[in-house]
VEXDREN-2710 file (C-alpha; in Angstrom, 1 decimal):
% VEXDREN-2710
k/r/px/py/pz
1/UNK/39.5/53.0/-25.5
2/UNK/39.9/53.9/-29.4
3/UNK/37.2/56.0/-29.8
4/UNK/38.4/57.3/-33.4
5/UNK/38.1/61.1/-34.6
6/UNK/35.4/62.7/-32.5
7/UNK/33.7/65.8/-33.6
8/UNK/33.7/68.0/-30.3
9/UNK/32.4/70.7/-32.0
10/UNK/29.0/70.0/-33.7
11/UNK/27.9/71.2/-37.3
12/UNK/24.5/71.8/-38.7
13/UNK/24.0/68.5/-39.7
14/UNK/24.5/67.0/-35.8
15/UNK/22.7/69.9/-34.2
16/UNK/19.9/68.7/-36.8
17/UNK/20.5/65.3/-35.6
18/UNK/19.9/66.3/-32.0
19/UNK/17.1/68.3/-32.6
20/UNK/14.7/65.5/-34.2
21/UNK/16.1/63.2/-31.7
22/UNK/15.1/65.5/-29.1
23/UNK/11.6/65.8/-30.8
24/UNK/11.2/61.5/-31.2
25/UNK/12.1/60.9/-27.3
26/UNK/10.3/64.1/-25.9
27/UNK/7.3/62.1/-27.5
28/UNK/8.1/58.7/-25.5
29/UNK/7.1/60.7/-22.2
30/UNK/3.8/61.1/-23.1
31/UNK/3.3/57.4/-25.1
32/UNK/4.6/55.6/-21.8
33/UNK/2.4/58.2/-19.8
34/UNK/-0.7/56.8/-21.6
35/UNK/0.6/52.8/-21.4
36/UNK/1.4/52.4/-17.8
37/UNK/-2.6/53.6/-17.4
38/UNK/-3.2/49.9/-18.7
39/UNK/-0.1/48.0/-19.0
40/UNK/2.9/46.9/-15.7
41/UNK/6.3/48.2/-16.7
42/UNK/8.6/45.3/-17.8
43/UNK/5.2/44.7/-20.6
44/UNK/5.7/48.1/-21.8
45/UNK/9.1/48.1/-22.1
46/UNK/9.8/44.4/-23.9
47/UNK/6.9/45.7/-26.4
48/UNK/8.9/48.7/-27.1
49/UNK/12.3/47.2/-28.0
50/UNK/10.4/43.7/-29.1
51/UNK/8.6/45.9/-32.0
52/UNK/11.6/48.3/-32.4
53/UNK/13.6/45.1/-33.1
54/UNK/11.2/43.7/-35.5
55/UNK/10.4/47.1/-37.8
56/UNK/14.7/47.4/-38.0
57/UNK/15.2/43.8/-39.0
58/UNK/12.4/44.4/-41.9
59/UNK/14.4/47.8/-42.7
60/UNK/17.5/46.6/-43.0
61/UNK/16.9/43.5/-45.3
62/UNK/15.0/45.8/-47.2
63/UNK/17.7/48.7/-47.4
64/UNK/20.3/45.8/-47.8
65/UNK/22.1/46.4/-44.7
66/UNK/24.0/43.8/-43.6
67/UNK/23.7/42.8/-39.5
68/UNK/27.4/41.2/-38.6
69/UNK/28.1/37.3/-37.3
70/UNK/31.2/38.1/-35.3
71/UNK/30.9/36.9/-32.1
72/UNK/32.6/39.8/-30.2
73/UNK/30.2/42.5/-31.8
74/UNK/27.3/40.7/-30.6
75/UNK/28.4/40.7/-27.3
76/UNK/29.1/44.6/-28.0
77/UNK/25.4/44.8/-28.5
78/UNK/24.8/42.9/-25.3
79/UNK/26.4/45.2/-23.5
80/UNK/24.9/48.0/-25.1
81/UNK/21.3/47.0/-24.7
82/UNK/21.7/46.8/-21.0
83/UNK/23.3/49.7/-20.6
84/UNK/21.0/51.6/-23.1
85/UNK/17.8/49.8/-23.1
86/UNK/17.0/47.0/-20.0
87/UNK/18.2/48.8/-17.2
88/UNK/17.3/52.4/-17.9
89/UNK/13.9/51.9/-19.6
90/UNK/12.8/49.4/-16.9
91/UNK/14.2/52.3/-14.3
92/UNK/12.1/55.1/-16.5
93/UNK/9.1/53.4/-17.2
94/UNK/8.6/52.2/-13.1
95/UNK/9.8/55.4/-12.2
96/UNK/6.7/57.0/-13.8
97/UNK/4.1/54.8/-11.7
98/UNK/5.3/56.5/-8.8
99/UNK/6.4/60.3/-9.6
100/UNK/5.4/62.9/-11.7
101/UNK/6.4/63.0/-15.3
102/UNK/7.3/66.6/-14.9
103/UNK/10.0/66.2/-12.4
104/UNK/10.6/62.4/-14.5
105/UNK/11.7/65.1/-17.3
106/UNK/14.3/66.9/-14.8
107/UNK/15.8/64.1/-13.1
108/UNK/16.0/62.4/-16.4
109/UNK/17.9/65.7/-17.5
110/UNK/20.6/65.2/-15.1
111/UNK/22.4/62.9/-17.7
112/UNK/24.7/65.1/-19.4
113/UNK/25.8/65.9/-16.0
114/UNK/26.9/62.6/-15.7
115/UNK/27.8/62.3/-19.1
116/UNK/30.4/64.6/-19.0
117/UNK/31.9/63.0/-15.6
118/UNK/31.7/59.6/-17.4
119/UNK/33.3/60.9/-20.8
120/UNK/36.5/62.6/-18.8
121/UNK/36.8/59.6/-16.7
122/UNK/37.2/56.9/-19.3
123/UNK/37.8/58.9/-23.3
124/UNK/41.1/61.3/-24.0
125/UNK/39.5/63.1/-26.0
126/UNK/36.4/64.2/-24.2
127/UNK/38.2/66.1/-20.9
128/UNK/36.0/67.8/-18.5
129/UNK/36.6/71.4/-18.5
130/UNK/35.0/74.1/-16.7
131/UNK/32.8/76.0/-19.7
132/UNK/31.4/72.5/-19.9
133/UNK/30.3/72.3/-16.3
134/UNK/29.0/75.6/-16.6
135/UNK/27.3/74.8/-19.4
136/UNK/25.5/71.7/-17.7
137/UNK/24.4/73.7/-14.8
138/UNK/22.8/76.2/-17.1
139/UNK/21.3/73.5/-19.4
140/UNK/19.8/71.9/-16.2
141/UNK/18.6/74.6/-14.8
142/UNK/17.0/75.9/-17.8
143/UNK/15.0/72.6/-18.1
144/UNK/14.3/73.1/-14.2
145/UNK/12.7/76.9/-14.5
146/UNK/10.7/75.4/-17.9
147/UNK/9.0/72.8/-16.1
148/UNK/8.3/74.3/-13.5
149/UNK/10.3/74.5/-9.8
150/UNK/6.5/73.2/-8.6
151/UNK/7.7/70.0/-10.0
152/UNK/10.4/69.9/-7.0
153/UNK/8.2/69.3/-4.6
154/UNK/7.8/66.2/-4.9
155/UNK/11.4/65.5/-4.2
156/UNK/11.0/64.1/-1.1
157/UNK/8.1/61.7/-1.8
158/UNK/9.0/58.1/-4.0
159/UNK/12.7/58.6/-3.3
160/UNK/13.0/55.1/-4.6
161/UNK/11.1/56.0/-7.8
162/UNK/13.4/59.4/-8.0
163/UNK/16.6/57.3/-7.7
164/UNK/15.8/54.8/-10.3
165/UNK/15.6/57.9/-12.6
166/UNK/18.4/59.4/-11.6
167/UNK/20.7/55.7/-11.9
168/UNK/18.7/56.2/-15.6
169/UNK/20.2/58.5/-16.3
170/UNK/23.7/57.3/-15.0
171/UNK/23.2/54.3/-17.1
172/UNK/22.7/56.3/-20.3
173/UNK/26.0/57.7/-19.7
174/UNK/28.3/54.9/-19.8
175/UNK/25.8/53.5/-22.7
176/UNK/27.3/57.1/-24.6
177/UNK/30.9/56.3/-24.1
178/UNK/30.5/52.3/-24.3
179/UNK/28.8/52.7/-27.7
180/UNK/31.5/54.5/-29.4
181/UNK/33.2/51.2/-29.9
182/UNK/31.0/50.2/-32.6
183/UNK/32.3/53.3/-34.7
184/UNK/35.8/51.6/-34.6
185/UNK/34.4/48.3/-35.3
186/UNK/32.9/49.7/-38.9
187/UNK/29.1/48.5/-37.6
188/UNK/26.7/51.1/-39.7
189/UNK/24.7/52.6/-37.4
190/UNK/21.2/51.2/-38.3
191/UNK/22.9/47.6/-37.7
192/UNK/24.0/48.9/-34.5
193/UNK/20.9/50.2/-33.5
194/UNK/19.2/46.8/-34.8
195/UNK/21.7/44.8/-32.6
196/UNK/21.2/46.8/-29.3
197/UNK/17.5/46.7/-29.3
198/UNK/17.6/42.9/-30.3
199/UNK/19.7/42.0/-27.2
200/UNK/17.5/43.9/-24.9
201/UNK/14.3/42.5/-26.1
202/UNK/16.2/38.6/-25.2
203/UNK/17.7/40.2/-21.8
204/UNK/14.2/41.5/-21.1
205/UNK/11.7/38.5/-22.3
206/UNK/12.0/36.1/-19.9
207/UNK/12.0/38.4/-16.9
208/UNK/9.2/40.0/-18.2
209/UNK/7.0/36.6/-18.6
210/UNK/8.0/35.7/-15.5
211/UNK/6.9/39.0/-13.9
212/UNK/4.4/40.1/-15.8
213/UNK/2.6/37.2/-17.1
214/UNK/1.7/38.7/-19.9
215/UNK/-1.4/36.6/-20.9
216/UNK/-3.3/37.1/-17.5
217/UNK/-3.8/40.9/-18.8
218/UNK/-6.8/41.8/-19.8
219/UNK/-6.7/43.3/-23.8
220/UNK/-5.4/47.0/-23.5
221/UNK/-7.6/49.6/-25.6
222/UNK/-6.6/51.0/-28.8
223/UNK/-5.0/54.1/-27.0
224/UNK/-3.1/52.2/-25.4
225/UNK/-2.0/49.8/-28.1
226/UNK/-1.5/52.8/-30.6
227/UNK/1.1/54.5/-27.9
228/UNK/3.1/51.5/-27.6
229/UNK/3.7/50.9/-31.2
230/UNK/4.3/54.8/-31.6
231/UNK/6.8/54.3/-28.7
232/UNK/8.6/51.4/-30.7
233/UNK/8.8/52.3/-34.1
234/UNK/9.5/55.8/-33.9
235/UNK/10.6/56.5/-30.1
236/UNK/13.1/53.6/-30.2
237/UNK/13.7/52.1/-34.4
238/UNK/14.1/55.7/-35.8
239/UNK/15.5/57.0/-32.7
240/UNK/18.6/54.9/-32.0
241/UNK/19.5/54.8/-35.9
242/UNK/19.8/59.0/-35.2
243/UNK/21.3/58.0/-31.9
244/UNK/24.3/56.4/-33.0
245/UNK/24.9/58.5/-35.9
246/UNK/25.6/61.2/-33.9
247/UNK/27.4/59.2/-31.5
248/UNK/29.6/58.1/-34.0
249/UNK/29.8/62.0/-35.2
250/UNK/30.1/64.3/-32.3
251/UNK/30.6/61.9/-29.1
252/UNK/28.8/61.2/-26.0
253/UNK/29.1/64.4/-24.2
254/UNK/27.5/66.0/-27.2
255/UNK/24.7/63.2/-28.1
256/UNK/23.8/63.6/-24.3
257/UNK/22.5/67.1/-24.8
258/UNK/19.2/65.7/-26.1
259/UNK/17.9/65.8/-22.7
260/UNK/18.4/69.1/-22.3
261/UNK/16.4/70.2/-25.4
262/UNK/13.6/67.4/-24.5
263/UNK/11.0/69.9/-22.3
264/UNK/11.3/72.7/-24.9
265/UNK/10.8/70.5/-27.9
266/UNK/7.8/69.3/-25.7
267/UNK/6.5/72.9/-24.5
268/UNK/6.8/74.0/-28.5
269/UNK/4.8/71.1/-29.5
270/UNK/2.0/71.8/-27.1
271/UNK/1.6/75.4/-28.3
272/UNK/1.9/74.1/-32.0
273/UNK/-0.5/71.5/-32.1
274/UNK/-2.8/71.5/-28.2
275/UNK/-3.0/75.7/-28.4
276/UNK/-1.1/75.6/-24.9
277/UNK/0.4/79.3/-24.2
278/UNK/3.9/80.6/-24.3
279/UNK/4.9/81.3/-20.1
280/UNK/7.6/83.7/-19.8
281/UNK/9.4/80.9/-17.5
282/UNK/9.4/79.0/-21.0
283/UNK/11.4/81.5/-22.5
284/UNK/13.9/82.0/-19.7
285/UNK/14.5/78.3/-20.0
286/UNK/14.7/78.3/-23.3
287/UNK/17.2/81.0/-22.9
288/UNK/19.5/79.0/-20.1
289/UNK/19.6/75.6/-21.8
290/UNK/20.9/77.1/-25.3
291/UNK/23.3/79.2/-23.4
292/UNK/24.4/76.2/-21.4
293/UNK/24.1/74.5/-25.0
294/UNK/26.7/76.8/-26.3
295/UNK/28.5/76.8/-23.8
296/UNK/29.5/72.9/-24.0
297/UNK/29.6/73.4/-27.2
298/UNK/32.5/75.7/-27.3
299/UNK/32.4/77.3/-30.7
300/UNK/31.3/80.7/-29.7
301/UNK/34.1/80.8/-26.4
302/UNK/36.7/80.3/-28.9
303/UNK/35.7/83.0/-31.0
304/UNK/35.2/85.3/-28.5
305/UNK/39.1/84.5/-27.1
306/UNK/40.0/85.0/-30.7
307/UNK/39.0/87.8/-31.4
308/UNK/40.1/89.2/-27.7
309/UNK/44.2/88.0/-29.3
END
């Protein structure tokens, strides 16, 4: 695959990137925590990507972006929204009916793991190496000890719910090395983004209304309404325009570190705004996941080896 120049090495303005992505999707656990209350799954998820599709089409004719007519790009963006959208938000979102969303959050953070098997496997240019798998082991076990190793227990109950998570994940994986593509093709990243969530919303519909059935639900409450169009415009819309831009930037095995900085984003948040209180658990994780974060980074192993020549 021609991937062209890849970043490996992030600078501030990736690791800023990641860092409000991290914030935008740490919110979506809690938005689809308060839909499924009223709303089945494949609902849910067609409203997110339907809306999501609708507030990008409006943004770029109004920020004069123009989407492509090529044939082969839109079947890029097929292949794309299933891999990014249909199959692991559907996976997610029924997931979450079953299990916790505290160990949701953990096996959802598997996917760097996979990430970096996925990237060595089918890029030159992003080669597994052992300060990486280090690095994911840390990052995951960070996120483990910040939830909370209570969370486990649950590990043998729903395995079918747990699995769909965990093929999620897998799924986001190839979406980070399949969507590198669309940095060779020239697509800006807002049209990408536009394109993906498009083609999931017309993979999804019909499934949905035949599921579903939409208009035999009773009216969901404001709550639940109000979560749902958070979910869209700023969990999915301003999400996968920073999503490919750091794609395009710093690769997949970087971009895929967001899950890793997901439950700390989340645990700050709490103490910031719901006066929830600092564990020392949370600060041990804290402290694995950025080692394991600079680890797979790499820029702070290189200058330790040279300043050790």
């Amino acid at each position: 695959m021609n991937s062209g120049l890849i970043k490996l090495s992030m600078g501030p303005a990736e690791w800023a990137m990641v860092v409000a992505l991290s914030i935008v999707w740490g919110g979506s656990f809690f938005t689809v925590g308060v839909a499924v209350t009223e709303l089945p799954p494949l609902t849910i998820v067609v409203s997110r990507v339907g809306l999501a599709a609708i507030g990008l089409w409006l943004f770029t004719r109004m920020a004069g972006i123009r989407m492509p007519s090529d044939a082969r790009v839109w079947l890029a963006f097929l292949g794309m929204g299933a891999l990014n959208n249909a199959i692991p938000f559907s996976l997610i979102v029924w997931g979450q009916t079953e299990i916790a969303s505290g160990l949701a959050s953990i096996l959802n953070a598997t996917t760097p793991f996979f990430g970096v098997l996925v990237a060595n496997a089918l890029t030159s240019d992003e080669r597994l190496s052992p300060a990486k798998l280090a690095g994911v082991a840390l990052g995951l076990g960070g996120v483990i000890w910040m939830v909370g190793t209570a969370a486990l227990a649950g590990l043998g109950d729903a395995v079918w719910a747990q699995l769909a998570i965990v093929c999620a994940a897998v799924s986001y994986a190839f979406a980070g090395v399949y969507g590198r593509r669309f940095k060779t093709m020239g697509i800006d990243p807002v049209a990408t983004a536009t394109g993906q969530v498009t083609c999931s919303t017309l993979l999804l519909l019909p499934l949905m209304l035949a599921v579903d059935q939409p208009w035999t639900l009773p009216f969901p409450s404001f709550a639940t309404v109000a979560a749902v169009v958070a979910l869209a415009l700023v969990s999915t819309s301003l999400a996968y325009v920073l999503y490919f831009r750091i794609l395009a930037a710093a690769g997949a095995t970087n971009l895929l570190l967001v899950t890793f900085l997901i439950p700390p984003v989340a645990i700050l948040l709490g103490i910031i705004f719901l006066g929830e209180v600092m564990e020392w658990r949370h600060i041990t994780g804290m402290v694995l996941i950025f080692a394991g974060l600079a680890l797979i980074d790499g820029r702070v192993l290189s200058r330790i080896k040279t300043r050790q020549t």
